[in-house]
N, CA, C and O atoms as a printed pandas DataFrame, in Angstrom:
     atom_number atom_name residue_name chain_id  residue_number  x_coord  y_coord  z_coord
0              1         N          UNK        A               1  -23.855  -29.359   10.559
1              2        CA          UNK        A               1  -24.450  -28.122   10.031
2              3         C          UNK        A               1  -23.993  -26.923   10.870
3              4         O          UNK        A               1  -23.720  -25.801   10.442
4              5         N          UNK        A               2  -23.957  -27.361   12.161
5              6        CA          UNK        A               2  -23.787  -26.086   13.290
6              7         C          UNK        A               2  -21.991  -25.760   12.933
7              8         O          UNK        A               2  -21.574  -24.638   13.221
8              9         N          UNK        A               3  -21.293  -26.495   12.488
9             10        CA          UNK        A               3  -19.559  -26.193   11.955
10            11         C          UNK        A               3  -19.653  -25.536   11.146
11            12         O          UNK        A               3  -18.925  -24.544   11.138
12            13         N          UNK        A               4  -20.490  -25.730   10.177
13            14        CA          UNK        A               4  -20.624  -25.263    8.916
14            15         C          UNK        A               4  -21.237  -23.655    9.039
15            16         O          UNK        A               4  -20.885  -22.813    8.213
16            17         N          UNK        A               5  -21.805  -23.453    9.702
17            18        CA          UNK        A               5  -21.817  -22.210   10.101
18            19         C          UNK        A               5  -21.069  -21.002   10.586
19            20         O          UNK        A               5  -21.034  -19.800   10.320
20            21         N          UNK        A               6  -20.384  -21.982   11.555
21            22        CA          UNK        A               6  -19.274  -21.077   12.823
22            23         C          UNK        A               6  -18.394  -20.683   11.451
23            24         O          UNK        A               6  -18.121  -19.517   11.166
24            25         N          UNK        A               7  -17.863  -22.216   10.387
25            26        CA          UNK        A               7  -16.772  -21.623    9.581
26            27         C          UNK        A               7  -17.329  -20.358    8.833
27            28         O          UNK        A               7  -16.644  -19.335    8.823
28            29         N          UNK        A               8  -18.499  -20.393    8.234
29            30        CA          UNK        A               8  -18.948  -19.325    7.268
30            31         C          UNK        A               8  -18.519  -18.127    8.232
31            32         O          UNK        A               8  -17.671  -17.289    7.925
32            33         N          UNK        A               9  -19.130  -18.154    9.288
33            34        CA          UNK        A               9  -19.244  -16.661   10.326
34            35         C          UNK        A               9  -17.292  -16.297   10.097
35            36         O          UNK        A               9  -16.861  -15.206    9.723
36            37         N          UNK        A              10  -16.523  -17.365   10.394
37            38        CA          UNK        A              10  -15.128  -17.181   10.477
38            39         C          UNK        A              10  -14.060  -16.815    9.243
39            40         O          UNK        A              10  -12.960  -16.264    9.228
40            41         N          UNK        A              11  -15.130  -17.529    7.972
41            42        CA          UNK        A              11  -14.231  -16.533    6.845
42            43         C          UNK        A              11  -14.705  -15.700    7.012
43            44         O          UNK        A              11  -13.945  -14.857    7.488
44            45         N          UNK        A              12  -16.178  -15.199    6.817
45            46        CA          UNK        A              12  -16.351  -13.637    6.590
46            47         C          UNK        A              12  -15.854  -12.855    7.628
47            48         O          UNK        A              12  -15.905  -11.635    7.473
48            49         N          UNK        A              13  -15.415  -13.277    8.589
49            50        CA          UNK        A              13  -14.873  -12.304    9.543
50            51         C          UNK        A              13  -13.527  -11.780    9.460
51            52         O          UNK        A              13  -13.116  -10.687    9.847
52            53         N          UNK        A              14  -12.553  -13.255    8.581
53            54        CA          UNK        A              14  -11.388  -12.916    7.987
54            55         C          UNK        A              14  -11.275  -12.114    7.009
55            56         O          UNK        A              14  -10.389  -11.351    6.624
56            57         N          UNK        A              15  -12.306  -12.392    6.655
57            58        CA          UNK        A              15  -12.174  -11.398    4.672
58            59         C          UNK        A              15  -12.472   -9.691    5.212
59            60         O          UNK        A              15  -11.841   -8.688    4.880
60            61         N          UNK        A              16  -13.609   -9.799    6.111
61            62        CA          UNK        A              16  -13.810   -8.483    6.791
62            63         C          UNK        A              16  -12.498   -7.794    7.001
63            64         O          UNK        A              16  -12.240   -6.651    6.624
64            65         N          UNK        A              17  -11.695   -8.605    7.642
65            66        CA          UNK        A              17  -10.541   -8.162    8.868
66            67         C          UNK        A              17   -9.478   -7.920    7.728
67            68         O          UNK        A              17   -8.809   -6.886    7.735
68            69         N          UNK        A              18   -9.375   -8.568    7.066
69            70        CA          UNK        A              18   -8.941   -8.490    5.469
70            71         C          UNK        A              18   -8.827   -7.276    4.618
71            72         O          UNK        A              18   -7.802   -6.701    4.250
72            73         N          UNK        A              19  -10.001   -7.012    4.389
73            74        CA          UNK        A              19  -10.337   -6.079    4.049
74            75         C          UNK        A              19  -10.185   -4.525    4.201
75            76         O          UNK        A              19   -9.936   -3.676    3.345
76            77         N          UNK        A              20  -10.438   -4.397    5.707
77            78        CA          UNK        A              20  -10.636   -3.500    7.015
78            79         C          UNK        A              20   -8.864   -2.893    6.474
79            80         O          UNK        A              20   -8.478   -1.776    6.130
80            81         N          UNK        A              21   -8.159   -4.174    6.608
81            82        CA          UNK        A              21   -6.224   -3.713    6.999
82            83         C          UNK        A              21   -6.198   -3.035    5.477
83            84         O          UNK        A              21   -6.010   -1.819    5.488
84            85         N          UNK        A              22   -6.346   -3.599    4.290
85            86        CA          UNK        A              22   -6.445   -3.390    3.114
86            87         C          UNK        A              22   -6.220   -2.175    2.811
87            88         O          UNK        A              22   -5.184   -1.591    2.493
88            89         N          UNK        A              23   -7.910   -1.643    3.010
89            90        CA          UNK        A              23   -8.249   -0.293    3.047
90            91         C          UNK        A              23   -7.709    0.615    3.695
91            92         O          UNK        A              23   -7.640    1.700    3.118
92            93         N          UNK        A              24   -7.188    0.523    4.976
93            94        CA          UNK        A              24   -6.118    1.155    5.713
94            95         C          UNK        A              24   -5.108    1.670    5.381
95            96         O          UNK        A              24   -4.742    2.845    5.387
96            97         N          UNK        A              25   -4.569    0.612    5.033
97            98        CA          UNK        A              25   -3.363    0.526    3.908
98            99         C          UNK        A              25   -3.184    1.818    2.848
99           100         O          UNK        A              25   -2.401    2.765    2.778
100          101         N          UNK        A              26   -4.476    1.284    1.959
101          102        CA          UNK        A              26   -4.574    1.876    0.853
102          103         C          UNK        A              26   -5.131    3.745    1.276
103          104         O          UNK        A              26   -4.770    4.771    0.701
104          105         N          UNK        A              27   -5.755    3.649    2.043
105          106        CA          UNK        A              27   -6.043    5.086    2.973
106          107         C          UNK        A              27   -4.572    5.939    3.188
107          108         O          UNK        A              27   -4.202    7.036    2.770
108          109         N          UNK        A              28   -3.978    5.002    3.958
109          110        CA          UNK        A              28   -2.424    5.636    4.218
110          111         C          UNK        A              28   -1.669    6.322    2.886
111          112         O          UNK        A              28   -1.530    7.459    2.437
112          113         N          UNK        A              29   -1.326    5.169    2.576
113          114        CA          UNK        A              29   -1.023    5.036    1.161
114          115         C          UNK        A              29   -0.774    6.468    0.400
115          116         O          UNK        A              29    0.189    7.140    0.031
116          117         N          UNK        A              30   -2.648    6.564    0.373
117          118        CA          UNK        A              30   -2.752    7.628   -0.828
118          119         C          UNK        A              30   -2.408    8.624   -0.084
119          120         O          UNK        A              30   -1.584    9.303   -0.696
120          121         N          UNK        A              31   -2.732    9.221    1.367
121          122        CA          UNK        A              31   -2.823   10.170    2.361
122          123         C          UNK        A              31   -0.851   10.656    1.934
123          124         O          UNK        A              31   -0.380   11.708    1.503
124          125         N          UNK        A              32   -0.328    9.621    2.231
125          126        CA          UNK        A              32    0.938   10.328    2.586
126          127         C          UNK        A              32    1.669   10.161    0.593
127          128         O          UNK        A              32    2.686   10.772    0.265
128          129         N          UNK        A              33    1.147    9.558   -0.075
129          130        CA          UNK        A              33    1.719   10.329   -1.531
130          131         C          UNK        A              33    1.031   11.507   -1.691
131          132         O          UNK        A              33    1.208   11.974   -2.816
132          133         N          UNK        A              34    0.004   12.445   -0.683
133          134        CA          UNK        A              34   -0.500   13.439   -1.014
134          135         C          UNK        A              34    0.176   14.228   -0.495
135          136         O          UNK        A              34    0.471   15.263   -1.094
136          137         N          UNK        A              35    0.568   14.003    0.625
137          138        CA          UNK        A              35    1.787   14.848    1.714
138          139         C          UNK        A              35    3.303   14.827    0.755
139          140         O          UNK        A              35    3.999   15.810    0.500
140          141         N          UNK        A              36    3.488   13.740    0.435
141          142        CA          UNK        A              36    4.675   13.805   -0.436
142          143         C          UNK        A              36    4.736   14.962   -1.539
143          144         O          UNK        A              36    5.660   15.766   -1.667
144          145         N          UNK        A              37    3.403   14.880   -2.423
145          146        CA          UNK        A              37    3.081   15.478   -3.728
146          147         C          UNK        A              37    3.105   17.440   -2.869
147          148         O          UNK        A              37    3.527   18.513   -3.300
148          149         N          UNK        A              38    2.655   17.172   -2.000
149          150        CA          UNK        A              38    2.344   19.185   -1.554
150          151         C          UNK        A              38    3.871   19.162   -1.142
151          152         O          UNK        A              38    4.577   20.055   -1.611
152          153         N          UNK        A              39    4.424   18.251   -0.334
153          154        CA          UNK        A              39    5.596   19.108    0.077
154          155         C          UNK        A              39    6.843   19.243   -1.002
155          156         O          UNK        A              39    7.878   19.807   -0.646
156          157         N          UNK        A              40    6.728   18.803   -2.086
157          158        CA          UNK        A              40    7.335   18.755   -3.366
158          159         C          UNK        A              40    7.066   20.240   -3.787
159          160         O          UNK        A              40    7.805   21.217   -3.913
160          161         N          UNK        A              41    5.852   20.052   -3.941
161          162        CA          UNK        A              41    5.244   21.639   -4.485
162          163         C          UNK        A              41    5.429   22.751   -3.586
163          164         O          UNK        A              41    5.426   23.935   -3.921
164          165         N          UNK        A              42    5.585   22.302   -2.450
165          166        CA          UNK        A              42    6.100   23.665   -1.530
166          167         C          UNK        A              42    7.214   24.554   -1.780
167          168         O          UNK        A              42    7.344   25.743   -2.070
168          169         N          UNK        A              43    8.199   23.266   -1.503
169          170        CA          UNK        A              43    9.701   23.143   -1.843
170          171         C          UNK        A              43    9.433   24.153   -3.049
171          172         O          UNK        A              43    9.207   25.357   -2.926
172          173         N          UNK        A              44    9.496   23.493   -4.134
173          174        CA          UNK        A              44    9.745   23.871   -5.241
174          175         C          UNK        A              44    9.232   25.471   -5.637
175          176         O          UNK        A              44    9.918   26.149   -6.401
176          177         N          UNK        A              45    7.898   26.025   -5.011
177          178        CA          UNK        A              45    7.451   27.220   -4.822
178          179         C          UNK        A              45    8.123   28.101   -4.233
179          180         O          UNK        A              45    8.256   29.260   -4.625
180          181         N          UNK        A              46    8.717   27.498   -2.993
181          182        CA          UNK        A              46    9.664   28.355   -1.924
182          183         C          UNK        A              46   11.289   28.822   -3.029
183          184         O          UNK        A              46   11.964   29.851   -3.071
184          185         N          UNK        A              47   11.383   27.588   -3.721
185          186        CA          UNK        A              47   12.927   28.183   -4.022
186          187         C          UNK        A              47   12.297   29.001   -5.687
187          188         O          UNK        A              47   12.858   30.081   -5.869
188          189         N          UNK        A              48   11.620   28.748   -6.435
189          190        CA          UNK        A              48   11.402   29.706   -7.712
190          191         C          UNK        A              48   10.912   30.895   -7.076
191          192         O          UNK        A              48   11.183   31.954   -7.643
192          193         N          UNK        A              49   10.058   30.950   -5.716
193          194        CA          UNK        A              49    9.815   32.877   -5.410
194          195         C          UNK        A              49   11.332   33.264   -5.064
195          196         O          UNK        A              49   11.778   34.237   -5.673
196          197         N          UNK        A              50   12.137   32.640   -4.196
197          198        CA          UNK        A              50   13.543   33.013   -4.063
198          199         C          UNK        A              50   14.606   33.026   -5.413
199          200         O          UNK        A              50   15.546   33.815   -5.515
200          201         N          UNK        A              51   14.294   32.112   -6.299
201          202        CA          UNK        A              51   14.976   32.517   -7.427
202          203         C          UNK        A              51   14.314   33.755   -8.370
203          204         O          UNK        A              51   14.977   34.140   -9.333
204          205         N          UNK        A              52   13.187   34.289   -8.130
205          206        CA          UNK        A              52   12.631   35.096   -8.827
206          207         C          UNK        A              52   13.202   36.675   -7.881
207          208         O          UNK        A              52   13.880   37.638   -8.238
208          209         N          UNK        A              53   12.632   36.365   -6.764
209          210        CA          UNK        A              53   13.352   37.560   -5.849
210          211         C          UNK        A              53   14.967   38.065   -6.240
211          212         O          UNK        A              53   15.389   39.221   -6.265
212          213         N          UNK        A              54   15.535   37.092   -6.463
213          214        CA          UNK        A              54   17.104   37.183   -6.521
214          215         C          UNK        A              54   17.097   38.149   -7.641
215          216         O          UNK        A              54   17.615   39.247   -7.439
216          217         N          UNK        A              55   16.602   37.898   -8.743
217          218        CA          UNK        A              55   16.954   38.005  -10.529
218          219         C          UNK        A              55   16.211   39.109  -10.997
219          220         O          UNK        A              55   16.257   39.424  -12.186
């Protein structure tokens, strides 16, 4: 019974730990396609005020 325990305590600690990296992951993830998505839009702002300036 007392094994049977330690294991329970030891998946949930994996699935935790599991989990934990997962979310990290997925944190990153979205964080830097957001950095991607603005510096797209920067770019692209910076050169249409310079193509507008020009014309």
């Amino acid at each position: 019974m007392k094994d049977l325990e330690e294991l329970d305590k030891k998946t949930l600690w994996d699935i935790t730990m599991k989990g934990t990296i997962y979310l990290t992951q997925l944190v990153l993830g979205v964080f830097l396609v957001c950095i991607g998505i603005g510096y797209i839009w920067i770019s692209v702002y910076v050169k249409v005020k310079s193509w507008i300036r020009r014309s």
